[in-house]
C-alpha positions in Angstrom: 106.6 84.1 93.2 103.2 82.2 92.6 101.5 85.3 95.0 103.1 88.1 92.8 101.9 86.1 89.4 98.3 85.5 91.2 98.3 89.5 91.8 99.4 90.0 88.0 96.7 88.0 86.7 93.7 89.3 89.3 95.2 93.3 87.8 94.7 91.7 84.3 91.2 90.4 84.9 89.9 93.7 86.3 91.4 95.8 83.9 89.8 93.6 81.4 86.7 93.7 82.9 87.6 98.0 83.2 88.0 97.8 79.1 85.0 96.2 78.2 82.9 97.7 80.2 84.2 101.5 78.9 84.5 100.0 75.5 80.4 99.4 75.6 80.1 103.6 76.7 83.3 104.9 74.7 84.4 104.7 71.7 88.4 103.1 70.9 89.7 106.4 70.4 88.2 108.4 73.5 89.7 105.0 75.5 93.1 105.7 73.8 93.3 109.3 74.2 92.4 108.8 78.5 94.7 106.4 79.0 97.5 108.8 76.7 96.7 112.2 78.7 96.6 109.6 81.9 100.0 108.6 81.1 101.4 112.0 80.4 99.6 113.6 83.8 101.5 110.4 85.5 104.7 111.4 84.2 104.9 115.3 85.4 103.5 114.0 88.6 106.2 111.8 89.0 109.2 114.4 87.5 107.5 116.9 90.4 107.7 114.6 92.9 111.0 113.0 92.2 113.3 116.0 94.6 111.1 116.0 97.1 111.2 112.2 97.2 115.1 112.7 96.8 114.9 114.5 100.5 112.4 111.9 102.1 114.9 109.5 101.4 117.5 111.3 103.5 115.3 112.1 105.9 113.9 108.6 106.5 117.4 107.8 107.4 117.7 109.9 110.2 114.3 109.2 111.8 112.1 106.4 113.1 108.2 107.8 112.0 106.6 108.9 108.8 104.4 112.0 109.3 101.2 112.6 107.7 102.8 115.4 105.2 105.3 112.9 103.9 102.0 110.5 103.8 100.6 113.3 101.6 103.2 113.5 99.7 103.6 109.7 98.9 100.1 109.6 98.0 100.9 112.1 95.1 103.9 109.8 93.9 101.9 106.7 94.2 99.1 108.8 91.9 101.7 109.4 89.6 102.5 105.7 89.5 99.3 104.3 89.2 98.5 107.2 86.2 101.8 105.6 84.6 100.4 102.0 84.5 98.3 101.5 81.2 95.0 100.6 82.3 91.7 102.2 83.4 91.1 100.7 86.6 94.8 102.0 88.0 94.3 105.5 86.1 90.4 105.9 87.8 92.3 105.0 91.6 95.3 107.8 90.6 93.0 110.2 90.0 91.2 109.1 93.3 94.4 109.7 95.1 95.2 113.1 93.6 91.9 114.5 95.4 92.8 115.9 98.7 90.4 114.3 101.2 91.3 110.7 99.8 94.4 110.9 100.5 93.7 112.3 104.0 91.6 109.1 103.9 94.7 106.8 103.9 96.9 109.3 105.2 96.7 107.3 108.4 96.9 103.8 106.8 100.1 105.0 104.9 101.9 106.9 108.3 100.8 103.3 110.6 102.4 100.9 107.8 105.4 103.4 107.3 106.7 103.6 110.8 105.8 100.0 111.2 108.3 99.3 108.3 110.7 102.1 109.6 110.6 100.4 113.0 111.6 97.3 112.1 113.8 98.5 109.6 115.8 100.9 112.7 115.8 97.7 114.9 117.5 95.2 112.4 120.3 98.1 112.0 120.7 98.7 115.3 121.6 95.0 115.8 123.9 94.6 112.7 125.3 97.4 113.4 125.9 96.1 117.4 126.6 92.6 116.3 129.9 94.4 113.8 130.8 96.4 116.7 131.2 93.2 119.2 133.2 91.6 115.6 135.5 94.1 116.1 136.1 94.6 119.5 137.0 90.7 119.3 139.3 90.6 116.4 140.9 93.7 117.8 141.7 93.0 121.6 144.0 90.2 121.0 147.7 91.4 121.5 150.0 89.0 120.2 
């Protein structure tokens, strides 16, 4: 808790720092209407992505690797997240990710960390799953 409320505050000093250095180049309402159009472009993103994310997630079931599409295609969803959040810092990095060539940047980063997590993830079912299996082969062989 004390690392996700050091995170929150280190997002609210740079976005600070994000607002008063734009507020010194732009005026209130030109800062208003980014972060407004940022916000709506976050939301179609998001409402675009949202089936194919649908299918990812019943694909990711059946397989133990993330590919560099699906990479691609969480890059555009985490975009669409970051455009959401109200702040110019996080709506300057969407915009970053919505360019091609970034995201082919941390394409790799994304695909590495993914199967990593889908690894571990397919190991710890494999062994709950084996460990219920042994349960009930045990409670079921005993003939009374």
């Amino acid at each position: 808790m004390k690392k996700l409320l050091k995170y929150w505050l280190g997002y609210c000093v740079i976005e600070t720092i994000g607002y008063v250095i734009a507020g010194q180049y732009l005026p209130f309402s030109k800062i208003f209407l980014i972060e407004f159009i940022s916000t709506v472009i976050g939301i179609v993103i998001i409402v675009r992505q949202w089936r194919s994310l649908q299918f990812f997630v019943k694909d990711i079931k059946k397989t133990t690797s993330v590919t560099s599409g699906l990479a691609q295609q969480l890059g555009v969803f985490i975009a669409g997240l970051l455009l959401i959040i109200p702040g110019l810092v996080t709506s300057v990095i969407g915009v970053l990710l919505l360019m091609p060539f970034v995201r082919s940047l941390i394409a790799p980063v994304i695909v590495a960390r993914g199967t990593q997590v889908l690894t571990q993830k397919f190991t710890m079912h494999t062994a709950t799953t084996q460990r219920q299996n042994t349960v009930k082969k045990e409670t079921f062989d005993y003939k009374e």
